[in-house]
C-alpha positions as CSV (number, residue, x, y, z in Angstrom):
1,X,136.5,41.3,127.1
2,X,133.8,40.2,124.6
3,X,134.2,40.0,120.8
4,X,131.8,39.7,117.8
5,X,132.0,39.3,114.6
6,X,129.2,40.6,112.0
7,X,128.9,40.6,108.9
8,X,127.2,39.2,105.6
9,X,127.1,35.2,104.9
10,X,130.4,34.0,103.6
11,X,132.4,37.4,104.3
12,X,134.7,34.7,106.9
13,X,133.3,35.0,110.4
14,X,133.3,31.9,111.4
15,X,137.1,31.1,110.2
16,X,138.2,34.5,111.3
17,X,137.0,34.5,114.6
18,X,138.0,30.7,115.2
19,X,141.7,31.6,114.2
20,X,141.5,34.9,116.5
21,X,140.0,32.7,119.6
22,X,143.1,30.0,119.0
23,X,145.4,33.0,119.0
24,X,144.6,34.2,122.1
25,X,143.5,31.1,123.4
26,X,139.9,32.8,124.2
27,X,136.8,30.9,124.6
28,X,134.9,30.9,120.8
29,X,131.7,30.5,120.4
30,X,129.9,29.2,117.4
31,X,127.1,30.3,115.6
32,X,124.0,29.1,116.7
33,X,121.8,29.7,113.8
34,X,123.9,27.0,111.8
35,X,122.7,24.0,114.7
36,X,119.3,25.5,114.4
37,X,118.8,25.2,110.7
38,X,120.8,21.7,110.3
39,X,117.9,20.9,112.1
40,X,115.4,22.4,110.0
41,X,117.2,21.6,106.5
42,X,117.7,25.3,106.2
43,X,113.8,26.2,105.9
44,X,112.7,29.1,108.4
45,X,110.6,31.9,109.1
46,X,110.6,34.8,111.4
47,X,109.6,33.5,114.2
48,X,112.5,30.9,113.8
49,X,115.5,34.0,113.7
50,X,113.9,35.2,117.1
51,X,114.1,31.6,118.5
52,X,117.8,32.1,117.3
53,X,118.4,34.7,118.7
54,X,116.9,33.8,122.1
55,X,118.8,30.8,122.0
56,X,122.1,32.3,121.2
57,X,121.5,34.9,123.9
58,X,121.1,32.0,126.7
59,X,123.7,30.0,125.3
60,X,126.0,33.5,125.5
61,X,124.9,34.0,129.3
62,X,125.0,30.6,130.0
63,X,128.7,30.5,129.7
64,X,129.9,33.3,132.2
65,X,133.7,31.9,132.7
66,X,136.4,34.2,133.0
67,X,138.3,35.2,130.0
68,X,138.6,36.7,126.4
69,X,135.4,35.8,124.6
70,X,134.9,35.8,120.9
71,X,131.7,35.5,119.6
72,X,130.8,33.6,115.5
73,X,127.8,36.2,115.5
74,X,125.8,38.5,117.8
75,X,122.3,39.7,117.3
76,X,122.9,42.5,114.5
77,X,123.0,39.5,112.2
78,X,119.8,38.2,113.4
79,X,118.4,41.9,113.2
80,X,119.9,41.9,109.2
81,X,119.0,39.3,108.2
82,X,115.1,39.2,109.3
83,X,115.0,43.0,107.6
84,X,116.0,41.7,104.4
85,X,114.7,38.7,104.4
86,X,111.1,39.7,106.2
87,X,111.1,43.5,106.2
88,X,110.4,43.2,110.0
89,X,112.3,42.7,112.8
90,X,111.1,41.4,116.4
91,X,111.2,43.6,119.2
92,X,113.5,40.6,121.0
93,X,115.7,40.9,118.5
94,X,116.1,44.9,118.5
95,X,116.2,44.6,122.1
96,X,119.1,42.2,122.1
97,X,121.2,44.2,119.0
98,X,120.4,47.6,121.3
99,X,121.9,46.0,125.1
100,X,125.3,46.2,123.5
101,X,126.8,43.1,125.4
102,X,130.3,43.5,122.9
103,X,133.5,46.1,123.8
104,X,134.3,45.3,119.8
105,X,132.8,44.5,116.8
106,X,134.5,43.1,114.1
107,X,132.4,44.0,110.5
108,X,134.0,41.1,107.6
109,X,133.8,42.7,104.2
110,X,132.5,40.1,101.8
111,X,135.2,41.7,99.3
112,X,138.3,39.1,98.2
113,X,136.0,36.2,99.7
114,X,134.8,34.1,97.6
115,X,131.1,32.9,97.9
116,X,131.4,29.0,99.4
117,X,128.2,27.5,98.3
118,X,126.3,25.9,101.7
119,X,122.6,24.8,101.5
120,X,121.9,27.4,103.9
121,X,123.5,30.8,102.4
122,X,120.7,32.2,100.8
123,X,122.2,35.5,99.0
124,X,125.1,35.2,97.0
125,X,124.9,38.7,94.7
126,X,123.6,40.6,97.8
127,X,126.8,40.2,99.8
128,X,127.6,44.4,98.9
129,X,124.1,45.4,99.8
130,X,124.3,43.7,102.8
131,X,127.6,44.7,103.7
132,X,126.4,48.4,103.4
133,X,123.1,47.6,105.6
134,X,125.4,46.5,108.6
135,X,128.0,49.2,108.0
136,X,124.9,51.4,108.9
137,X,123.4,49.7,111.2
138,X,126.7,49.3,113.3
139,X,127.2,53.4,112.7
140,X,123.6,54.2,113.9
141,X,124.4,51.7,117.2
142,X,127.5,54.2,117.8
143,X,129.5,50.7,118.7
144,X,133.3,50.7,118.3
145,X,133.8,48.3,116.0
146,X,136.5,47.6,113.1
147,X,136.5,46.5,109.6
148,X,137.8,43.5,108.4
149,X,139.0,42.9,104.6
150,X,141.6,41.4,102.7
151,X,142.8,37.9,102.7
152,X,142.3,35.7,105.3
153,X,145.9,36.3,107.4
154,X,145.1,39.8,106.7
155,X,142.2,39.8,108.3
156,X,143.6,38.0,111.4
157,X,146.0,40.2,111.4
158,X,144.2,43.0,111.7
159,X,141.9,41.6,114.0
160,X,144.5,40.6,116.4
161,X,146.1,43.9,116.6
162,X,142.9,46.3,117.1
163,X,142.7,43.3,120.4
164,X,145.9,43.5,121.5
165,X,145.9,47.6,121.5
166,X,142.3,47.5,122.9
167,X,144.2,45.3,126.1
168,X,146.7,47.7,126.7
């Protein structure tokens, strides 16, 4: 089974998903836009989220192994995040968000997590409006997917359990 989590910038992805990969000792997989940027000292333009997004994609069928997957980030991200920023979105990208390659999405509520300054968060008093834009885009995908908010263990929690019923 494939996971994915989605969600605004500092809502706790990448923490969530890495503690729900150890706990079922499923292959994680980071997000690639992070290694991109480093590279770039965070400056980018749209044709840099669809090189992202290409990149992540080969990187996620590159590594067909057998076994739970959980996924940093998936394409809605990339699809966000070029609307907001560009008010476009390349057709890669929508064609990657529409193929559906998750059986779960987990959507991190930026709510009770605080903002952790990094040189390559952009948005720090967006992280509600953005949180509504992929609540809506998830909905109009009609993907099964679960929200996640609360603390941290909480979120595991939660997390874990939607998994382990999902299994069964």
């Amino acid at each position: 089974m494939k996971f994915v989590f989605t969600g605004p910038e500092s809502s706790g992805k990448s923490s969530v998903s890495k503690a729900v990969a150890a706990y079922f000792k499923a292959q994680w997989f980071p997000e690639y836009a992070r290694e991109y940027l480093m590279k770039k000292q965070g400056k980018h333009t749209l044709e840099d989220i669809t090189t992202i997004a290409l990149e992540q994609e080969k990187s996620r069928n590159f590594q067909q192994q057998e076994g739970m997957k959980i996924y940093d980030t998936g394409a809605v991200v990339l699809y966000i995040w070029s609307m907001f920023k560009y008010g476009t979105c390349s057709e890669e990208i929508e064609e990657l968000m529409n193929k559906k390659n998750f059986d779960h999405y987990f959507l991190c509520n930026p709510k009770n997590v605080p903002w952790e300054n990094d040189p390559l968060r952009e948005h720090p008093q967006q992280r509600e409006e953005l949180f509504e834009m992929y609540l809506s885009q998830l909905k109009e995908l009609n993907v099964a997917f679960t929200i996640l908010e609360g603390t941290f263990e909480e979120r595991v929690k939660k997390a874990v359990q939607t998994i382990e019923n999902l299994k069964i």
